[in-house]
N, C-alpha and C positions, 0 to 999 in steps of 0.2 A: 745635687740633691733633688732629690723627686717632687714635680708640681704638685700642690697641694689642692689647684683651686676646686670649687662644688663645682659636681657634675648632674645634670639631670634637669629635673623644673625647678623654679625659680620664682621667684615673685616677681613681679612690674607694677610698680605705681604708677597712675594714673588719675587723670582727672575728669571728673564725670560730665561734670557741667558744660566742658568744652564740647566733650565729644556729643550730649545733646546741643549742643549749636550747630555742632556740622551736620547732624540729622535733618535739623529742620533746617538751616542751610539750603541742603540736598533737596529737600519735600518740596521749599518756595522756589526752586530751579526747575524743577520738574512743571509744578503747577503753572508758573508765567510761559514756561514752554509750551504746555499742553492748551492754558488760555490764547496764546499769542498762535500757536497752529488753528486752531477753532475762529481763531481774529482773523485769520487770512483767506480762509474758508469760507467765510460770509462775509468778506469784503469780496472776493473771487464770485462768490455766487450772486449777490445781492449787480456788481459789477458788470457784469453777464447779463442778468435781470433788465438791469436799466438798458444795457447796448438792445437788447431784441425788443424791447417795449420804443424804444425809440427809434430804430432801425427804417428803411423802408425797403421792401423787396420789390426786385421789377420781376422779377422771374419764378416758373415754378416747374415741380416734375409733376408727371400725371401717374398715380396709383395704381388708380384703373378707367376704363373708358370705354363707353357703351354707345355703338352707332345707333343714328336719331334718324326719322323720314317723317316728320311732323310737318303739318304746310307750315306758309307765313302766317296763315292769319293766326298760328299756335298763339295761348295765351299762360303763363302761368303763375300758380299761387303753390303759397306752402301751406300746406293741411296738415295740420296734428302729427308736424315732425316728417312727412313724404312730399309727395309732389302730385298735384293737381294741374293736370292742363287740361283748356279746352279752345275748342274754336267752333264754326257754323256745324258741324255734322256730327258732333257729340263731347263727352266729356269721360278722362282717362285719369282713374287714382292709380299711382304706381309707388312702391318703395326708392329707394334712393338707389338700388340697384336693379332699377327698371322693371321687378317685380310686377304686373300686371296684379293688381287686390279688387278692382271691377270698374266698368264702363259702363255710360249710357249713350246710345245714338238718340239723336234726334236734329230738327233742324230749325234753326233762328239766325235769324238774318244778324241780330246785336246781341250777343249773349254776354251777360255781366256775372259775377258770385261776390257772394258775401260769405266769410267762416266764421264761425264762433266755436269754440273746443273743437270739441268732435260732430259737428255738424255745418253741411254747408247745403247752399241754393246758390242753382244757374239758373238765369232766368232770363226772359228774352225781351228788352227796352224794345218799349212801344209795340211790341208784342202780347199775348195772351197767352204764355207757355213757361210754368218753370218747374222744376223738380226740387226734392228734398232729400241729401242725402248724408249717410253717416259714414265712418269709417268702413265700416260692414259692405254695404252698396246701397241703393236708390230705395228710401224710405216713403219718398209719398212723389204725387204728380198732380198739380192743379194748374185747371183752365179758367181761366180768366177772361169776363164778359167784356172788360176797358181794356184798354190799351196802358199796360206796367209802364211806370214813368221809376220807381225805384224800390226796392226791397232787401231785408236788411233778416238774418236768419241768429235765433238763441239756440241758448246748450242744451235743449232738450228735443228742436228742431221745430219749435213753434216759429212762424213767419209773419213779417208785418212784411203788406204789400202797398205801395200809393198807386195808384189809378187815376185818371184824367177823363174827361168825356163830356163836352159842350160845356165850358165854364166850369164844370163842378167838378173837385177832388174827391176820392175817394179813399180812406182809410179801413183797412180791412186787417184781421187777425187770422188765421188758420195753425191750425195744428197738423204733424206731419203727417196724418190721416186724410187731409186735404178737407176737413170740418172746419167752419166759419166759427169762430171762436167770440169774436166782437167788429164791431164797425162801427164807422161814425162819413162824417161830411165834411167836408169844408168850401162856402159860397163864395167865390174868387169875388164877386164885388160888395160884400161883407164882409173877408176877414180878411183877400188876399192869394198870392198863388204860395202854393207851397213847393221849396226847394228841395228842403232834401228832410228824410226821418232816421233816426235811428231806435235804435230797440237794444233794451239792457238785457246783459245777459241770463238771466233768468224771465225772461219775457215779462216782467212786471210794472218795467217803464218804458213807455213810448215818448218821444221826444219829437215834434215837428218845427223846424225853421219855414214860418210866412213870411211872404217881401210885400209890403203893403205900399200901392202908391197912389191912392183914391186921392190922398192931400196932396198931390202934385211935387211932394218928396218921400225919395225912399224910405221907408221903418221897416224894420223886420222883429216880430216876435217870435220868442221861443219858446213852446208849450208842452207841457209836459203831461201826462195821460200817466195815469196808475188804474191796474186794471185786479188788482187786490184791494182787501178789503176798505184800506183807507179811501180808495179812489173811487169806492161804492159810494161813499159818504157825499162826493162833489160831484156838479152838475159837467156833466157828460163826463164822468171821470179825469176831470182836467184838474188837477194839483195845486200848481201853481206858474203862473207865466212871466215871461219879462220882456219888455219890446226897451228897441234903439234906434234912434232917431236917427237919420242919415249915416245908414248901414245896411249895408247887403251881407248877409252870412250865408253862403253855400253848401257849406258842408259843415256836418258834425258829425261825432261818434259817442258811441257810450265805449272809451278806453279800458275802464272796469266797468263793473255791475254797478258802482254807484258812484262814477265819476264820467261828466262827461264835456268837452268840449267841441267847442265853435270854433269856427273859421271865419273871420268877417275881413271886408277888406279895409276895416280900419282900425280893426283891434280881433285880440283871440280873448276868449272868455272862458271859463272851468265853472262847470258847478259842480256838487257833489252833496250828496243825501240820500237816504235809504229807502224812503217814502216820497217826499217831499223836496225833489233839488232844489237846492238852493245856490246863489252866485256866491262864488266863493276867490274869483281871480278875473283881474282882468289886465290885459298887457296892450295899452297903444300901439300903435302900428303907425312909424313915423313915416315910411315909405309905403312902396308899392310891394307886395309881396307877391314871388314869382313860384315858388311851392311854399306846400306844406305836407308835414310827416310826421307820423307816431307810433310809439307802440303802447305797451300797455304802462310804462315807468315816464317815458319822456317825449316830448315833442319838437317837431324842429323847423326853421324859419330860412327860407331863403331869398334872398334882398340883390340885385342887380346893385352893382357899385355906382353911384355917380360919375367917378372919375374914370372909370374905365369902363368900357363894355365887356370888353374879354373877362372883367373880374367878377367872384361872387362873394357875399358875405353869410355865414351859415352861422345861424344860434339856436344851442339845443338848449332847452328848459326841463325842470321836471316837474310833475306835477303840484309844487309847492309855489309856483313860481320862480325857482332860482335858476338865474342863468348857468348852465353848466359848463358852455363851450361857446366862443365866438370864436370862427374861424374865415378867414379870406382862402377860395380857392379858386382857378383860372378853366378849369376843367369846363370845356361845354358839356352838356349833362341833359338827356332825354327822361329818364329816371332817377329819383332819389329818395331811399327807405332806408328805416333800419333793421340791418339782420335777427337772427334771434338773438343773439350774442350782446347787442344793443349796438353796433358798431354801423359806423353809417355806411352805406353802398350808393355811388353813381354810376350810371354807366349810360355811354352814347355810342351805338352805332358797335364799333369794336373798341371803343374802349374803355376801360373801368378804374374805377380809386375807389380805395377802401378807406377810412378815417376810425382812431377809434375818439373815444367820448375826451381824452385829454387833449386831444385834435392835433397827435400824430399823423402823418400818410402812410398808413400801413402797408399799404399794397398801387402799384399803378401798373398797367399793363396794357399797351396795345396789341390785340389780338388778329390774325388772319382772317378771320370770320367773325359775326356780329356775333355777341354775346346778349341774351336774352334774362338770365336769372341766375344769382349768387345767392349759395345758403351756407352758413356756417357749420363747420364739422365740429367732430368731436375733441379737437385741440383747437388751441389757439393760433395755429398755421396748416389745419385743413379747411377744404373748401369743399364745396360743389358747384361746377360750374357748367352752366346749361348753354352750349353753343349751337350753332347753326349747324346740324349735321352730328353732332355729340354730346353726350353728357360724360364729363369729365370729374373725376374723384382726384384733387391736388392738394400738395404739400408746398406750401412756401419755399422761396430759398433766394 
């Protein structure tokens, strides 16, 4: 007898509910997949991250490399991102790829600079000679009747000069026209010898450290000169001041235009104000301090170990006072600064360590040749490195 069964389509029941289970089943397999790839990708990167951030490299390749015939006495500074060197017979702005942008000759037995943006001054300690110049080339040139004891240059290329001469200081103003702008005095057995000035960057405040020892102990006051219009208002344009009793301070700066610290040998102090500084920080000094360093964010302290001589102890702050970094490090060190990058550079002789602010050793390297100046590239494992006989464009590794 002949099959009878249906031929063709058919129905199939089914059940729907399920089969949306296994969809989305399917979707949350996919999605933990796709999360859990993405998890592994930035534990991998993040991974990575951490090993080169904590890494230290001895070694590096060179890029490029540009032969050098500079004497010893070569000196140099970073200017608005290039290289500035000088020594007794003149002074040489160049790109980082030895670009020659202009030169001045002349001749000074001591020659010092001070930069602010784009403008700097050489000038010649205990001398009567210094220039005024911009990115461009040599802006102005003034002669000086005293013998320059220190000089400190703003962003527009106005200059404050101190001068010496039989007891008496001198404080002088000029603009890069080499125009007398303002002056004043100061009577070494009246107020004291002055150390050191600095001048904010917009030429508005002047700052002078006095070491006064007429009382048969050290004070040093810090005086402050405003030469706008609030500082018209006070006698000799003086602000506001503040002396310390059994304290020598050497050195200041104006870090910003309206931030500036001290150097003392038994505390560093910060004032900051816009008109009117005012003390705003002050940090004991339980030892003897063997440098000091700063940029425009932080500052940093370096302390000889008690226990050891070969040891050193290094603490960066930043301008709030907060400790940023204490670190112990063995390195003998002729120089110690921070890059632009903020990362700290030592270097002696031929050899160098890099630090960054978490007080990593980023970098150490003993070199064939003395090394004179490290500037930060445009990554975070280039360099430029200025050696005896070369300047070197390098790559970490």
């Amino acid at each position: 007898m002949a099959d009878k069964r249906k031929q063709g389509f058919h129905t199939v029941e089914s059940n729907v509910e399920e089969m949306e289970e296994k969809i989305r089943r399917h979707r949350r397999r996919i999605v933990i997949w796709v999360f859990a790839i993405f998890l592994i990708i930035a534990i991998s990167i993040g991974a990575a991250g951490i090993y080169f951030q904590l890494k230290e490299y001895t070694d590096y390749e060179v890029i490029t490399e540009i032969l050098r015939s500079d004497s010893e006495a070569t000196q140099y500074e970073t200017f608005a991102g290039n290289i500035l060197r000088y020594n007794n017979d003149g002074a040489f702005y160049a790109d980082r790829s030895d670009n020659l942008i202009w030169n001045q000759a002349y001749e000074m037995l001591n020659p010092m600079v001070d930069t602010c943006e784009n403008y700097a001054v050489v000038a010649d300690k205990q001398g009567t000679q210094l220039y005024i110049m911009n990115t461009i080339g040599v802006q102005g040139e003034i002669e000086t009747n005293k013998p320059i004891e220190s000089v400190c240059v703003a962003n527009q290329g106005i200059v404050a000069i101190l001068t010496q001469e039989e007891g008496t200081s001198y404080l002088e103003l000029y603009n890069k026209n080499g125009e007398n702008i303002a002056s004043g005095e100061i009577h070494m057995e009246n107020s004291g010898y002055p150390l050191d000035i600095a001048l904010s960057n917009d030429a508005n405040k002047l700052a002078v450290s006095i070491l006064d020892v007429s009382m048969g102990k050290a004070r040093t006051t810090i005086a402050f000169y405003n030469f706008g219009s609030v500082g018209q208002n006070e006698i000799d344009n003086i602000v506001s001041s503040y002396t310390y009793p059994d304290t020598v301070v050497p050195e200041i700066s104006f870090i910003t235009n309206d931030i500036l610290i001290a150097f003392g040998d038994s505390q560093v102090i910060l004032f900051e104000g816009t008109q009117k500084p005012e003390e705003s920080l002050k940090i004991k000094l339980e030892k003897e301090v063997k440098s000091v360093f700063y940029d425009n964010e932080y500052f940093g302290l370096v302390y000889g170990k008690g226990d050891s001589k070969d040891t050193h102890i290094m603490q960066i702050y930043d301008t709030s006072g907060k400790m940023r970094l204490e670190k112990d490090f063995k390195m003998p060190y002729q120089q110690v600064e921070f890059l632009s990058n903020h990362e700290i550079c030592m270097t002696e002789d031929t050899m160098c360590e890099i630090y960054t602010l978490r007080g990593v050793k980023k970098f150490s390297h003993t070199f064939d040749v003395p090394i004179h100046k490290v500037l930060s590239g445009k990554t975070d494992w280039n360099y430029t490195l200025i050696l005896d006989g070369a300047m070197d464009e390098v790559k970490l590794k």
